[in-house]
N, C-alpha and C positions, 0 to 999 in steps of 0.2 A: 571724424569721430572714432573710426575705426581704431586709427593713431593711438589715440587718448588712451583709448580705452586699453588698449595693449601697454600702452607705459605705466598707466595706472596700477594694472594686474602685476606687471613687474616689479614694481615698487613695492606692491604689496605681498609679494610671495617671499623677501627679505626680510618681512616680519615676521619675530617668533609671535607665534598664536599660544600664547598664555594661558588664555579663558575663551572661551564660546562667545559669540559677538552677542550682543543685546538681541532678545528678541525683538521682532517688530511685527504685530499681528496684528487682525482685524477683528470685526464678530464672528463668534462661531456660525458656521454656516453660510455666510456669506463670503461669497467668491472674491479673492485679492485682486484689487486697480491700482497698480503702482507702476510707475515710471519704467521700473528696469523691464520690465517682461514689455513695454509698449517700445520702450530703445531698441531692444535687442533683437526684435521680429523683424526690423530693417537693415539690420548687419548683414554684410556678405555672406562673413565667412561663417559657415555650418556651424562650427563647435560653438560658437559664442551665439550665434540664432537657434538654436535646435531646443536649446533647456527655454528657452520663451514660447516656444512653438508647443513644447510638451506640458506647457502650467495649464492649459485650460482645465486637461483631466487629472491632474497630479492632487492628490485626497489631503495634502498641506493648503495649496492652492486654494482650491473649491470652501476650505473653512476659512477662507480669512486672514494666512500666513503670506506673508510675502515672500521677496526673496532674499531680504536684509532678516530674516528670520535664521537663518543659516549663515548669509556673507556678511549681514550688517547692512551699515553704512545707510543711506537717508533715501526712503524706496519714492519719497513726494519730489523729491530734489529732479531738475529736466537739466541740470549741466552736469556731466560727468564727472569735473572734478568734484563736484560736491557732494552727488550719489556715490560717492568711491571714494571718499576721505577718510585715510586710515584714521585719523582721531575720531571717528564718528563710529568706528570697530569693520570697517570693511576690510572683507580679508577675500583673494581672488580664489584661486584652487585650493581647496581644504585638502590638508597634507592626509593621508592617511590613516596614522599614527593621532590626527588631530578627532577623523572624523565619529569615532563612540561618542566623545565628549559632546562633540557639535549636538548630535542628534539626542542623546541623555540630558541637556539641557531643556527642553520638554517633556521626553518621555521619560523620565527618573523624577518629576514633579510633581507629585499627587496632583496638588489642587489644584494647578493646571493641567493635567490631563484629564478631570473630571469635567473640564467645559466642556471636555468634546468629547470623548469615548471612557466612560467608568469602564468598563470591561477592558480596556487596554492594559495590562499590569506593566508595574513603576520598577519593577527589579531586573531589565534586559541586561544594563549597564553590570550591574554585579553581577550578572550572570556571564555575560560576555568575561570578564576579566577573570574568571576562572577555568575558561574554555581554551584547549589547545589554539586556538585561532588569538584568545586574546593575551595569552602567557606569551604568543611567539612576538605577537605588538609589541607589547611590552617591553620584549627584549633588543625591539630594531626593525624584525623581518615584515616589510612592508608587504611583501606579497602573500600575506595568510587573507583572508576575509573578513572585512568590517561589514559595517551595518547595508555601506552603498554596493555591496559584493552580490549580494542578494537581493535587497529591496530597492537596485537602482536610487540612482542620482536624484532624477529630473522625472520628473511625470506619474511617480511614484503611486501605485495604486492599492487603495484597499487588500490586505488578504482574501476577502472574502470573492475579489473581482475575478476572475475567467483567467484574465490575461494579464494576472501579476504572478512576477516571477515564481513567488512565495503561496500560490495556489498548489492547495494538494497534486495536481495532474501534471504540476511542473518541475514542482519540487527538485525532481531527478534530473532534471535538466540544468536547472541552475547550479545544484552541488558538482554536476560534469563539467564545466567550465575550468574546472581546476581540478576536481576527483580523475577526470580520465584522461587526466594527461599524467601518462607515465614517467616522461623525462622530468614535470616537475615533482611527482610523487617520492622520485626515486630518493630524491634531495631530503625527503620528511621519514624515509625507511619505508612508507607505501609502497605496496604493490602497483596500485592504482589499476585494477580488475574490477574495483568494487562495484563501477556501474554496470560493466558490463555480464558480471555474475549476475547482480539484481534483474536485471532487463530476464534472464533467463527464467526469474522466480515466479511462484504463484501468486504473490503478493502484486509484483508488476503485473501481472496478468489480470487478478482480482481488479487494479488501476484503471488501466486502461484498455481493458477488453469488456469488462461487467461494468464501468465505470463506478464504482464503489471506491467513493472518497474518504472509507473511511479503513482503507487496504493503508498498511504499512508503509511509511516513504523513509527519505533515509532520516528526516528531524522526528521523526515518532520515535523512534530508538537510539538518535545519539543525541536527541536534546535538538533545540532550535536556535537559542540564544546563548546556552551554557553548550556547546558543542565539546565536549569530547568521548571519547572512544570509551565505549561502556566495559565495565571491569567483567570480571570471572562472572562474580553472581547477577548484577545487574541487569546483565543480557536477558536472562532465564526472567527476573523478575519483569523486565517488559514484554517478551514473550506471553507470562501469565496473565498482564493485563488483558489478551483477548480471548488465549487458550486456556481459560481456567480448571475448565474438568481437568486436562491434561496436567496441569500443573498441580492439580489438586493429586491426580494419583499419582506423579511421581515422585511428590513429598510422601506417599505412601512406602514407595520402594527401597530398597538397601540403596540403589545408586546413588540417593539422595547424601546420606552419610560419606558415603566411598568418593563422592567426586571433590565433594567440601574437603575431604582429610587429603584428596591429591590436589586440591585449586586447578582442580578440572571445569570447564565449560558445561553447562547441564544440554538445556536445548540442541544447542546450537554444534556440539558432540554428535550426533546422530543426525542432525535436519540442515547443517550447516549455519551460516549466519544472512549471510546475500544471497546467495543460489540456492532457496529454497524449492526446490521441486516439491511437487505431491509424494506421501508417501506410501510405500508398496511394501505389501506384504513378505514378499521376498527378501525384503533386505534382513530377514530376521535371522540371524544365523553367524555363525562363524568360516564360511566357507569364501571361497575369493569372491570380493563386491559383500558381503552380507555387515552390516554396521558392526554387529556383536563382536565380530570377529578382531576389532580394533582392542579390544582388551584381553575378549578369553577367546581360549582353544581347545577345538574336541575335547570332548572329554571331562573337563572341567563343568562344575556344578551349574555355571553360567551357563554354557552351552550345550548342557542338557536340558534346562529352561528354556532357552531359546527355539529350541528344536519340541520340543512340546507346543509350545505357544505359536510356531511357524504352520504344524502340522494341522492343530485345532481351525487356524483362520480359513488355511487352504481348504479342506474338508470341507468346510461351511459355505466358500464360496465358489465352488466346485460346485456343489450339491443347488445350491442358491441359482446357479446359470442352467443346470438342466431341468430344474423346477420352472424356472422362468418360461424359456423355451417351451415347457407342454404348454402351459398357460397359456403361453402368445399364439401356438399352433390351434388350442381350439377355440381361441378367440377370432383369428381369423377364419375359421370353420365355421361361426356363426352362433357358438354358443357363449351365453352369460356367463363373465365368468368376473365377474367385481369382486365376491366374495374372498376367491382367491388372491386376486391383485392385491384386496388390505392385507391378506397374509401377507404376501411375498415383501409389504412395506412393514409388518413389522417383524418380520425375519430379516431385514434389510435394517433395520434401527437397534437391533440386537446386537448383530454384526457390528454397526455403528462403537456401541457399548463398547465391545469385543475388544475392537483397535484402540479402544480408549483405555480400557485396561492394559495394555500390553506397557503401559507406562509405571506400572505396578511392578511388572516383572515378575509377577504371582500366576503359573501355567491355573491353579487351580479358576482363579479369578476369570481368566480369560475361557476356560474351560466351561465355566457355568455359563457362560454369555453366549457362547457357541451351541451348547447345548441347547438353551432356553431358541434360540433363532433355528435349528434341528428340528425340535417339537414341531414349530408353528411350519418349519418348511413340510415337515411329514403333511399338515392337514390340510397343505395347496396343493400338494402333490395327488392327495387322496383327490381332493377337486376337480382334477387335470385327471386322474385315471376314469372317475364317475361320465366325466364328460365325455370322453373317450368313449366308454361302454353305450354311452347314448349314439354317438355319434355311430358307432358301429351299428349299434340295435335299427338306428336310421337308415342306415344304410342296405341293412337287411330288408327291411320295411319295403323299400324302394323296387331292390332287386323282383321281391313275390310281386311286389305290386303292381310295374311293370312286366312280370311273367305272366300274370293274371290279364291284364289290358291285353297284351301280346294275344292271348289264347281268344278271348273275347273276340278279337277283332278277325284272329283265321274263324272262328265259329260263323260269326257271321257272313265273314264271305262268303264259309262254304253253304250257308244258308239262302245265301244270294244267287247264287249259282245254279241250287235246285230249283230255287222258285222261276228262276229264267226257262230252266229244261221243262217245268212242270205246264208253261207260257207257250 
């Protein structure tokens, strides 16, 4: 059988594939019984048993679809020639180049993808065909990424499952398969860094340290199905889907203007693009390492801004870590001190403000914000002194009071002593 089956595939892979084979499906929801997956689980050889072995859990499978849903050919048929008869649309290994269409012949259907998932949308295929991955098809280059690159052949599982490729927590994984390999990258002008920048990011971190699925992967910002590399402004405008204050005041600032008239990068200029780290107050400035300095230099109106806005934050958080510290000192000394700690949290969301205005580029802007978190640090600080005078005043306390016990107690010996003599 094995034979057959291999002359058959042969035969069949000298067909040009035209059209997508006929579907052949079952009822939604219910699980596919058909011949090829019951064949195939007793073949030898792995490659031709493993896609029968993988149908149980594969989310085509479990509704209904067989495997002449994809290859064709007659999935009730128990003799090979006749499950594998190219007039009946079986086709062996889907070429590459074949397989958007394969799979678009469902999922580009409306009303058939409404038996089974409404929320699935019908536009992948036109998106694909717009995508660097689907221009390069197009033109030949079998090795870009189709639909099977990602979402697997055989066994295919829900996005929403754990353990498909195409779960948020993998994402990065599956785009590495071909993203970090450099020698192929080099061939497309890639670098091919990109995973391994990201892996450094707070975003990768947000991922897989906080497990927060809803941290940036690489298809939240270059598309999933329309894959390509997001333009000048583009970047910035996904960026503000999450960072919106931010993006809100730096449509407030000159750069906003000044980056559009150079088709400069906005974000992604100062925070990068994949190696996003946290960022630090320090980088404010035009001095070696400091961001500003990528454009202006001493002395110039920018970096006198800069240097206003650098000095305001430091001050605040300087003053914000020695407030803190008394706070924590007399709290471990025993005294209440809640009232302050709400201080020091909303001197601490001021601050917040602060850095969020620094997206303005307005020193005034950031000055009032630093100011306003100032005030409220003054009235924790005053907290932190009061409690201190107590804890001293305690302490005084202690000292008399134990000198007083102290005295008491030679009194009394020497009290004791007479009345022994008196004995």
């Amino acid at each position: 059988m094995t034979r057959l089956l291999s002359l058959a595939a042969l035969a069949c892979a000298a067909l040009a594939l035209a059209a997508p084979p006929p579907r052949t499906v079952g009822a939604p929801g219910k699980p596919a019984q058909d011949q090829c997956t019951l064949c195939h689980r007793e073949l030898e050889e792995a490659r031709l048993r493993q896609p029968a072995l993988l149908a149980a859990e594969d989310v085509h499978h479990r509704q209904g679809i067989t495997c002449a849903g994809c290859h064709g050919g007659d999935p009730a048929a128990t003799e090979p020639e006749v499950a594998m008869d190219p007039s009946k649309g079986f086709v062996g290994k889907i070429p590459p180049q074949k397989v958007p269409e394969v799979c678009a012949a469902c999922h580009s259907d409306t009303s058939f993808m409404l038996r089974y998932d409404p929320n699935i949308p019908t536009d992948q295929l036109a998106q694909y065909r717009t995508s660097k991955h689907g221009l390069g098809l197009a033109k030949g280059d079998q090795r870009v990424a189709t639909c099977a690159s990602c979402h697997g052949a055989h066994g295919i599982l829900p996005a929403s499952d754990a353990r498909s490729p195409v779960y948020p927590s993998r994402i990065v994984e599956t785009c590495a398969r071909c993203h970090a390999d450099r020698s192929l990258m080099a061939q497309y002008g890639i670098p091919g860094n990109e995973i391994e920048d990201y892996q450094q990011s707070v975003h990768y971190q947000a991922l897989t340290v906080k497990n927060d699925l809803s941290a940036p992967t690489c298809n939240d910002c270059h598309g999933a199905h329309g894959a390509t590399p997001p333009g000048v402004s583009s970047v910035s405008n996904v960026c503000g889907t999450c960072h919106l204050t931010q993006r809100e005041a730096f449509d407030l600032s000159p750069h906003k203007d000044a980056f559009a008239t150079m088709e400069q990068p906005a974000c992604e200029a100062c925070h990068s693009n994949h190696k996003v780290v946290p960022p630090q107050d320090q980088w404010i400035g035009v001095e070696e390492g400091q961001v500003c300095g990528t454009c202006h230099s001493a002395g110039d109106p920018g970096a006198e801004a800069a240097e206003k806005i650098r000095h305001a934050l430091l001050e605040t958080v300087q003053r914000s870590e020695a407030v803190r510290q008394r706070v924590e000192r007399a709290e471990q000394r025993g005294m209440l001190m809640d009232e302050a700690l709400v201080k020091l949290e909303e001197a601490h969301q001021a601050l917040v403000l602060a850095r969020n205005d620094v997206h303005t580029v307005d020193p005034a802007r950031v000055q009032a914000r630093t100011e306003e978190a100032q005030m409220v640090l003054a009235k924790a600080e005053a907290d932190a002194a009061a409690a201190e005078e107590e804890l001293a005043f305690r302490h005084r306390g202690l000292k008399v009071s134990l000198l007083v016990i102290l005295l008491a107690v030679v009194a009394l010996g020497l009290k004791i002593r007479e009345l022994e003599k008196q004995s």
